[in-house]
Phi, psi and omega in degrees: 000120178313110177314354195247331167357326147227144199211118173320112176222109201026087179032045187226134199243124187263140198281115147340175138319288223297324174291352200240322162300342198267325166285322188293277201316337169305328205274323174287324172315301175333326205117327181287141133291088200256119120333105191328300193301346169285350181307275201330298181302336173286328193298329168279358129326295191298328201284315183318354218229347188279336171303333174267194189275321224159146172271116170231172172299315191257355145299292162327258190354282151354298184292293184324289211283333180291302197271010174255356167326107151351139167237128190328106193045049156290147151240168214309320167322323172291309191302293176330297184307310140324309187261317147339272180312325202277270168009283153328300157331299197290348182276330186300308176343288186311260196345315164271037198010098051018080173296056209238135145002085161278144194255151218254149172282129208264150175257168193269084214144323188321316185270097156345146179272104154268348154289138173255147187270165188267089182278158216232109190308170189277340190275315146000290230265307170323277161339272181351302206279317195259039152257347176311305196300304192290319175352111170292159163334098199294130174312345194265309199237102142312337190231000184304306223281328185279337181275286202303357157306284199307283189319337172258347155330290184307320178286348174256334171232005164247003177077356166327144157281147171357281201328284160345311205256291171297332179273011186289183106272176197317311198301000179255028176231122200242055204287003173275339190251359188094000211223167177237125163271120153301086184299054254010113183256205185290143209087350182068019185281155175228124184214164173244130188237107184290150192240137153316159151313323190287331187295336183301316178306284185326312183294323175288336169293321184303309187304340245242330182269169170292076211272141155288166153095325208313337217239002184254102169311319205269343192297142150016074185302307159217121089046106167276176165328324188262029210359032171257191179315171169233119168296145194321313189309331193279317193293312180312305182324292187320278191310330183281341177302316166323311208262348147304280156339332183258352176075020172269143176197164178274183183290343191285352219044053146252141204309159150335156164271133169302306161348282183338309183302307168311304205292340183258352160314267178328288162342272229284312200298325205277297178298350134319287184274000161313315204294313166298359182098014213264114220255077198327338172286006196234284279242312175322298184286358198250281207300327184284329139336317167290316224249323192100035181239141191288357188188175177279335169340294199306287159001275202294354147307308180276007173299117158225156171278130178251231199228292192299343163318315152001297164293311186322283193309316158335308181267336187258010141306341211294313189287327192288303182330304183261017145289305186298327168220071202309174205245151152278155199299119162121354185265000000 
């Protein structure tokens, strides 16, 4: 065991880099797909674990159970997920004698979903896209104000996660073929996503401005002040700012979540193809492809029925309706 394995910090004793790094490679030994963005959540782990004194069974426990908790309008899947990874940690921990708490395997379903996602109309979207296009300039930034243009397009007609969406560079936006490549997304999945035509354009006006890096495939599709990358957090900030500013809000008032926009992505795309006619039992495995999901579960998580739907379902029950519950005559 490595003398540095844990390291003294105001009388708080902490899980290394190195340890954390020890794990993710383990883990990848195995076979498993830990993704560079699981460091940062094992790092919430550690830091959960920096209050104590000494590692111990009935300390570790403590810490742990607090921070594999439900959390007040989680869903189940995070929380579940959460409590996985720490449960895996605390065994590698153990395994490198560690003297520490493991937590029993926890099952899934136990925390009710209690968050509703905000979904977001296309007349929304709209309001959303032109406070993007007035955003003045940042002083600072010749071009920020032209990447949330661009960056909310994309979460809107291509369904990206945030995440997904910050990490292309140039060389994955393909406008002679139309298309975007997705690099290991979640899952270490890789997909290609096709852009409308209008959307296609727009990309094409975009390289054309004085972005830095446009012109370098390897460089940034967008691009921060500093021409490297934008953390998810800044960008979410940014964006729920917009869409405050555009007057969309939750009931709570407060702006939408960016996540939301996926979720009004999935709505809309799905009442597309209803409207063409499109036989959802076909359409379903086409939008979880689209979306980057192994299957329709994950998809149909992102369904919600909204009010204006309503008439829609309403009229193309009407002929099933009055087989199944047919009216006596004159009613």
């Amino acid at each position: 065991m490595p003398a540095d394995t844990f390291l003294s910090t105001s009388d708080a004793h902490l899980v290394s880099e190195q340890m954390i790094t020890g794990f993710l490679e383990h883990k990848r030994g195995l076979g498993y797909i830990y993704p560079d963005d699981v460091r940062s959540r094992v790092r919430g782990v550690a830091a959960a674990l920096a209050s104590l004194d000494m590692l111990t069974p009935d300390s570790t426990k403590t810490v742990v159970e607090a921070f594999t908790a439900p959390r007040e309008g989680e869903a189940t899947r995070t929380w579940h997920d959460r409590a996985t990874l720490t449960r895996q940690f605390m065994i590698f921990l153990a395994n490198q004698g560690t003297d520490c708490f493991i937590p029993p395997p926890g099952r899934r379903g136990h925390h009710p979903i209690t968050f509703v996602p905000r979904i977001i109309t296309s007349d929304e979207m709209t309001r959303i896209i032109m406070c993007a296009d007035s955003w003045p300039p940042h002083p600072g930034c010749g071009w920020s104000h032209l990447v949330y243009r661009m960056l909310i397009r994309l979460l809107w007609a291509c369904g990206l996660r945030l995440g997904e969406a910050l990490a292309l560079h140039n060389r994955d936006v393909d406008t002679a073929n139309g298309w975007v490549t997705v690099q290991h997304g979640k899952n270490d999945r890789t997909r290609i996503v096709p852009m409308s035509s209008s959307l296609t354009g727009y990309v094409t006006w975009y390289f054309g401005q004085p972005i830095v890096g446009a012109h370098d495939p390897d460089g940034f599709f967008l691009p921060s002040p500093k021409g490297g990358g934008y953390r998810v957090s800044t960008a979410s900030h940014h964006v729920k700012t917009i869409m405050a500013k555009a007057g969309v809000f939750r009931d709570d008032g407060t702006p939408p979540r960016t996540h939301d926009i996926r979720h009004s992505f999935a709505v809309a795309a799905l009442a597309s193809m209803q409207a063409a006619g499109t036989d959802l039992r076909v359409g379903l495995p086409l939008l979880a492809t689209f979306m980057g999901h192994s299957d329709i579960s994950s998809t149909e998580y992102y369904l919600r029925l909204t009010r204006p739907e309503f008439p829609t379902i309403t009229d193309a029950m009407a002929s099933t309706d009055a087989i199944v519950f047919p009216q006596p005559d004159g009613q």
